[in-house]
N, C-alpha and C positions, 0 to 999 in steps of 0.2 A: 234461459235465453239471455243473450247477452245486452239487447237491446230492443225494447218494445218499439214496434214499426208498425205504422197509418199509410195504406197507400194510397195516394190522390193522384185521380189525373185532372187536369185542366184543359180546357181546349176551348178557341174563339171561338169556333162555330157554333151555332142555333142548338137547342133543345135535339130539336127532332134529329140534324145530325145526329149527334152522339146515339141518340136511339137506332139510328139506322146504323151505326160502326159498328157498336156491341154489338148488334144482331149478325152483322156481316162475320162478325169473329168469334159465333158461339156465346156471346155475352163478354162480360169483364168481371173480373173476380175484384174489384176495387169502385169506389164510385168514381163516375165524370163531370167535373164541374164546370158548369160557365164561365167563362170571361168575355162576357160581350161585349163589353167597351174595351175591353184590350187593354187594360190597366195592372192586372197583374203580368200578364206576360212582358209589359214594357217595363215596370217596374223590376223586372230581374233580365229586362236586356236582352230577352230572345225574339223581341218582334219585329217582325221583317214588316217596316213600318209603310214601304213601299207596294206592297203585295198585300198587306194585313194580315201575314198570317205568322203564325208563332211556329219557331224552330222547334225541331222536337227533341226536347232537354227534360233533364231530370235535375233535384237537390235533393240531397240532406238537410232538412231543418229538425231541429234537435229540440225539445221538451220546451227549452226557452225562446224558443223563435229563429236564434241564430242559424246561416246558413253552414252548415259544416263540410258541404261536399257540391260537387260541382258540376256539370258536362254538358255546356247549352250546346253541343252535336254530339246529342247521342245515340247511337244506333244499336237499334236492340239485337240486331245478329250477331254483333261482336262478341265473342268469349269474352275477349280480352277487357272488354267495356264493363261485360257483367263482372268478371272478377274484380274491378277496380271498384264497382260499386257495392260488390258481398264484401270488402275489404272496408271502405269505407263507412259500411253499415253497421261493424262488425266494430269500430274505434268509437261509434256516439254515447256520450258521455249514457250513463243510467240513468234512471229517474230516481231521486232520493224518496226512498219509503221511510216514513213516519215509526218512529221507534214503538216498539208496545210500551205502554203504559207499567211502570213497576210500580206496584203497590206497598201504598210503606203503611210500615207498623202503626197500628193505633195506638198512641203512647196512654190511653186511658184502659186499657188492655194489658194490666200486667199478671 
């Protein structure tokens, strides 16, 4: 695989919302997270601060935190939106795996 992926969703509304969503759609194959005070959705700029509710957007954040990819109107019917986002899923840098250990010679070992 080219790139380990976490999927999260977030949404302002209540607990029990989300419990009533998932169940309206079969469940979710991902967890749904609170933001009840509205602080991450504002913080990345999708909150309709008016209405209080958060656009429905997706990012790439990458191993390091950084955001790599973007679409605060995203709309899940679009092909066109998922291909940009299997593309852009598809460019996140890998996670550096840790070398195996090579073992050196016992120099008291001749």
């Amino acid at each position: 695989m080219k790139a380990e992926t976490q999927v999260l969703g977030i949404s302002v509304d209540h607990i029990w919302a989300h419990k009533a969503y998932a169940k309206s759609l079969g469940d979710l194959p991902f967890p749904l997270l609170a933001d009840w005070d509205k602080s991450v959705s504002r913080q990345y700029g999708v909150l309709m601060e008016g209405r209080g509710v958060a656009q429905r957007s997706l990012f790439l954040i990458d191993y390091l935190g950084h955001v790599r990819w973007r679409n605060p109107h995203y709309d899940w019917r679009s092909q066109e939106q998922y291909g940009e986002l299997t593309e852009a899923m598809l460019g996140l840098p890998m996670i550096p795996r840790p070398k195996p250990a090579t073992p050196h010679p016992d120099p008291a070992k001749k």
